[in-house]
C-alpha positions in Angstrom: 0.0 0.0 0.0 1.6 3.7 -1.6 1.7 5.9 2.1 2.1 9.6 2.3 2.5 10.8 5.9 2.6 14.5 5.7 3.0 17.4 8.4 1.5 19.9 7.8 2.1 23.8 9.3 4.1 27.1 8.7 7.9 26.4 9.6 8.2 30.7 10.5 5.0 30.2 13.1 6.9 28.4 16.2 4.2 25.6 17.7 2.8 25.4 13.6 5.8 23.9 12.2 5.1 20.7 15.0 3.5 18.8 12.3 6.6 19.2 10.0 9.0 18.5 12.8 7.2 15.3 13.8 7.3 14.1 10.1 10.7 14.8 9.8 11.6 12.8 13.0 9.8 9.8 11.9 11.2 9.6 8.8 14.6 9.4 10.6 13.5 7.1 12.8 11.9 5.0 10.7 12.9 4.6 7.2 10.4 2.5 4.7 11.0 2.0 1.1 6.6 2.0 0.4 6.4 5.0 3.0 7.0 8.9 2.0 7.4 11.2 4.7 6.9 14.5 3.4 6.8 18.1 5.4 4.5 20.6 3.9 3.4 24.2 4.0 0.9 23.8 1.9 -3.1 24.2 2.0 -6.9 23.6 0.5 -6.5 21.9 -2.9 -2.9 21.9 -3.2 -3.1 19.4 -0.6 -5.6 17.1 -2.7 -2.9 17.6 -5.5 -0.3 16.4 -2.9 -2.5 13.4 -2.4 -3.2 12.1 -5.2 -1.6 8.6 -6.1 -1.7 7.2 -2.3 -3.5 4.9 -1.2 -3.7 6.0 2.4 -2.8 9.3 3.9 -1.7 10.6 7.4 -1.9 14.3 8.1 -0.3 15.8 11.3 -1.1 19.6 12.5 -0.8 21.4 15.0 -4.3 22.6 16.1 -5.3 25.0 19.1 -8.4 23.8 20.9 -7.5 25.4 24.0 -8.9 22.6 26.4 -6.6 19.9 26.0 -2.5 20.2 27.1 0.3 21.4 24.8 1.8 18.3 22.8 -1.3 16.1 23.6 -2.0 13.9 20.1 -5.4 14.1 19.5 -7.5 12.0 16.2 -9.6 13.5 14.5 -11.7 13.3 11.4 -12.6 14.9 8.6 -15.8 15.9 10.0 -14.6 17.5 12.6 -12.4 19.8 10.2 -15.4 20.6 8.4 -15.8 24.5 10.7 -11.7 24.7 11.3 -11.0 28.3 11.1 -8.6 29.1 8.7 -6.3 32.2 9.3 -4.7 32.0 6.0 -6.6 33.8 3.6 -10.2 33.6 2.6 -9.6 32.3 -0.9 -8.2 29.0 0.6 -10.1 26.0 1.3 -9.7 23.7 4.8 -9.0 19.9 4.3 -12.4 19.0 4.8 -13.6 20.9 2.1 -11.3 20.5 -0.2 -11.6 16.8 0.0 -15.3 16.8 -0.4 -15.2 18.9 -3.7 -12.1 16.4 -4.8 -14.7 13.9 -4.5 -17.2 15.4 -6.2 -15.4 16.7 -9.1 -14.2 12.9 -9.2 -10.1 13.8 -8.7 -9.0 10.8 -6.8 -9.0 10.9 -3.1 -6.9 8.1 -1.2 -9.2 5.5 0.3 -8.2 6.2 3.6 -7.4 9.4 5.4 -5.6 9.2 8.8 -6.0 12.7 10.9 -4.0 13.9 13.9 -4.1 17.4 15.7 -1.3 18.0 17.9 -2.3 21.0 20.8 -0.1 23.7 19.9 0.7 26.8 22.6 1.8 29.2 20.3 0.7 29.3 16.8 0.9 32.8 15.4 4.7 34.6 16.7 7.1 34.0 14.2 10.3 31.9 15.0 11.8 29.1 13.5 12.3 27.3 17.1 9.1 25.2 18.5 8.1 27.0 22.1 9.4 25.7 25.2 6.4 23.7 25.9 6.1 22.0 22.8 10.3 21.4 22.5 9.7 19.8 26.6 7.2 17.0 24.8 8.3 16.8 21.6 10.2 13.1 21.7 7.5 12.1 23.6 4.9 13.3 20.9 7.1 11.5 18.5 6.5 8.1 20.3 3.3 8.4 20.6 2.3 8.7 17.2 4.8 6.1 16.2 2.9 3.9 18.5 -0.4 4.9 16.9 0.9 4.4 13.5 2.3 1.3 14.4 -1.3 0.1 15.4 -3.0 1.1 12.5 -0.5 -0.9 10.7 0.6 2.0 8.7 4.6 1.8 10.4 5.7 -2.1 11.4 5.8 -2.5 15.1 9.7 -1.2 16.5 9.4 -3.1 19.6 11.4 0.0 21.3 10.9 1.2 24.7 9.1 4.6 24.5 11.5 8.0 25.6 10.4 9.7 29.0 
């Protein structure tokens, strides 16, 4: 099965880029020839574009709920994207909706779309450097979504310990 995992999030926007960074750790960490891990700053229909040709797809983001703790992994689905405010610019689309209109212009849409949102602190200052918080939790962030991934079956099991 063709995977994309893709991070997703503005590597100038501190606690944004935590989808990117997390991409780009697991591809270090775990290397597969039928897996591309690929960072991304991109948004609405240029992610469709993106998708197209995989089978399955994992997106990681940094979102900003406000109720849950910075660096908590949280699933969601595409659904719950469907009202995701988008600070970018009003002529772009959010996943949700560009997915549905992929569909029904019949562009081709992996079968299976894997979600997670990543509680960001800070998601507007610019810096190139994740906030403290988010730095403090990142390995462990790391291992936890490795640990998901590995039960979806979309990374083989590592049989490593996780970090503190």
């Amino acid at each position: 099965m063709k995977t994309l995992i893709m991070g997703l999030g503005n590597p100038i926007l501190t606690d944004d880029a935590v989808g990117i960074r997390v991409v780009e750790e697991l591809g270090r960490l775990h290397p597969l020839p039928d897996v591309l891990f690929m960072p991304a700053d991109v948004d609405g229909f240029q992610l469709v574009e993106v998708m197209a040709g995989y089978d399955r797809v994992v997106v990681i983001d940094a979102v900003c709920t406000r109720t849950a703790p910075v660096g908590e992994v949280i699933p969601l689905s595409l659904e719950e994207l469907e009202y995701s405010v988008h600070p970018g610019s009003p002529h772009t689309l959010n996943l949700a909706t560009a997915i549905t209109w992929a569909r029904k212009l019949e562009h081709a849409v992996p079968g299976e779309i894997i979600l997670f949102g990543i509680e960001a602190h800070e998601t507007d200052t610019f810096g190139e450097e994740l906030t403290r918080e988010m730095k403090e939790r990142f390995p462990r962030i790391c291992d936890e979504l490795a640990l998901r991934l590995e039960k979806l079956g979309v990374l083989p099991p590592s049989g490593g310990e996780p970090r503190p």
